[in-house]
C-alpha positions in Angstrom: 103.3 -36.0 63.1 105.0 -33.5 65.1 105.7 -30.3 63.9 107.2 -27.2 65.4 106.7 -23.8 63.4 109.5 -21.0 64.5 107.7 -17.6 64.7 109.4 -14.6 65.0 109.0 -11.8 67.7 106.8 -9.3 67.2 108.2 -5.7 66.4 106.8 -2.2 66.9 105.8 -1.6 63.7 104.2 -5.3 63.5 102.5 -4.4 67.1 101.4 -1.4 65.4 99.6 -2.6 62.5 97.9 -5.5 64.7 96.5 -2.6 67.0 95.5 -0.9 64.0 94.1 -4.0 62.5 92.1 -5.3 65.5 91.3 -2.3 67.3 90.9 0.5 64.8 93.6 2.5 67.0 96.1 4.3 64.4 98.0 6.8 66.7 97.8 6.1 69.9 100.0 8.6 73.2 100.6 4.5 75.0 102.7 3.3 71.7 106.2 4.9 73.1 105.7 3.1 76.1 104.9 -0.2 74.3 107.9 0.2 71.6 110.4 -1.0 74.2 108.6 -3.5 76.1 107.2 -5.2 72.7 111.2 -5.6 72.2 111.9 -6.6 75.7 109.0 -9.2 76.0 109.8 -11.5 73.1 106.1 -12.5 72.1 104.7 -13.6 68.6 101.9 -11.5 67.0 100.0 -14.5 67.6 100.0 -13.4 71.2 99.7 -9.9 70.8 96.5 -10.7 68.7 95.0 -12.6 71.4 95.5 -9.6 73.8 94.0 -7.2 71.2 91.0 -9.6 70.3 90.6 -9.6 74.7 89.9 -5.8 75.0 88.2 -5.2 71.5 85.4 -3.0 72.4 87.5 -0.6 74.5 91.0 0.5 73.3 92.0 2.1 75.9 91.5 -0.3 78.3 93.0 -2.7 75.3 96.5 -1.2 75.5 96.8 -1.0 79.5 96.1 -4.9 79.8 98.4 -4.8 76.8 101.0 -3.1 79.1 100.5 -5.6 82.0 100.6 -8.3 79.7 104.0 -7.4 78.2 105.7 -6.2 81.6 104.5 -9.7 82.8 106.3 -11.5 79.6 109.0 -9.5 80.2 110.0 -10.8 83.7 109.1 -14.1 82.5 111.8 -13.6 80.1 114.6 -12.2 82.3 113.4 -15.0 85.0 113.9 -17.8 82.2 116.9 -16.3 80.5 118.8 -16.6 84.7 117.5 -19.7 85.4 119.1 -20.9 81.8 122.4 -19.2 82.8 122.2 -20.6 86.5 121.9 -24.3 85.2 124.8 -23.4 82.7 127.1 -22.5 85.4 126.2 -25.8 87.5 126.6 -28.0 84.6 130.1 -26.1 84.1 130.9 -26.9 87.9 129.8 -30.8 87.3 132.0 -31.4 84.0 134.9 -30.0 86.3 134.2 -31.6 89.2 134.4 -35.4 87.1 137.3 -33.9 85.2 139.4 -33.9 88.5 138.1 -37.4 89.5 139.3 -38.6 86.6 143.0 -37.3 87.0 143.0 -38.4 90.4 142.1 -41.9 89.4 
C-alpha cells in the first residue's frame, strides 16, 4: 500500500524549538536571518531535524550549514515554482494552438 502523508512547512517558532530541542541553542544572534528563509524555503521539520542532528556537537557551525541548506531550498523552490509556470504557459499555447485547428477544419 501506498501512502502519502502531507506535512506542513516548518515555521520560525517550529524551527525554533527543533534548534532548541536538538541543539540545546535557546537564543541564538543567526535566528533573524533564518526567520525569513525558513518561510521562503518551504521544508518540513523532518528536514530541518536532519540538518540539526548533522552539526550536533557544534551549534554554531549547526546554524551556518543550516543557512546554506535553506538558501539552497530556497532556489530550488523559486527554480521549481518557474519551471511549473513555464510548462503552464506552453500547455496554454498547445490548447490554443488545436483550438484554431479545429475551427479551421
Amino acid at each position: 500500500m501506498d501512502v502519502h502523508v502531507h506535512m506542513s512547512y516548518c515555521t520560525p517558532c517550529g524551527f525554533k524549538l527543533l534548534t532548541a530541542n536538538y541543539l540545546g541553542v535557546k537564543d541564538y544572534i543567526l535566528y533573524r536571518e533564518t526567520e525569513d528563509l525558513v518561510r521562503a524555503a518551504e521544508i518540513t521539520p523532518v528536514e530541518v531535524a536532519e540538518q540539526l542532528l548533522k552539526g550536533k556537537e557544534k551549534p554554531n557551525h549547526a546554524f551556518r550549514d543550516m543557512i546554506e541548506f535553506l538558501k539552497a531550498k530556497k532556489k530550488e523552490n523559486e527554480e521549481l515554482k518557474a519551471e511549473k509556470i513555464q510548462e503552464e504557459l506552453e500547455e496554454k499555447k498547445r490548447r490554443k494552438r488545436r483550438k484554431g485547428k479545429k475551427r479551421k477544419k
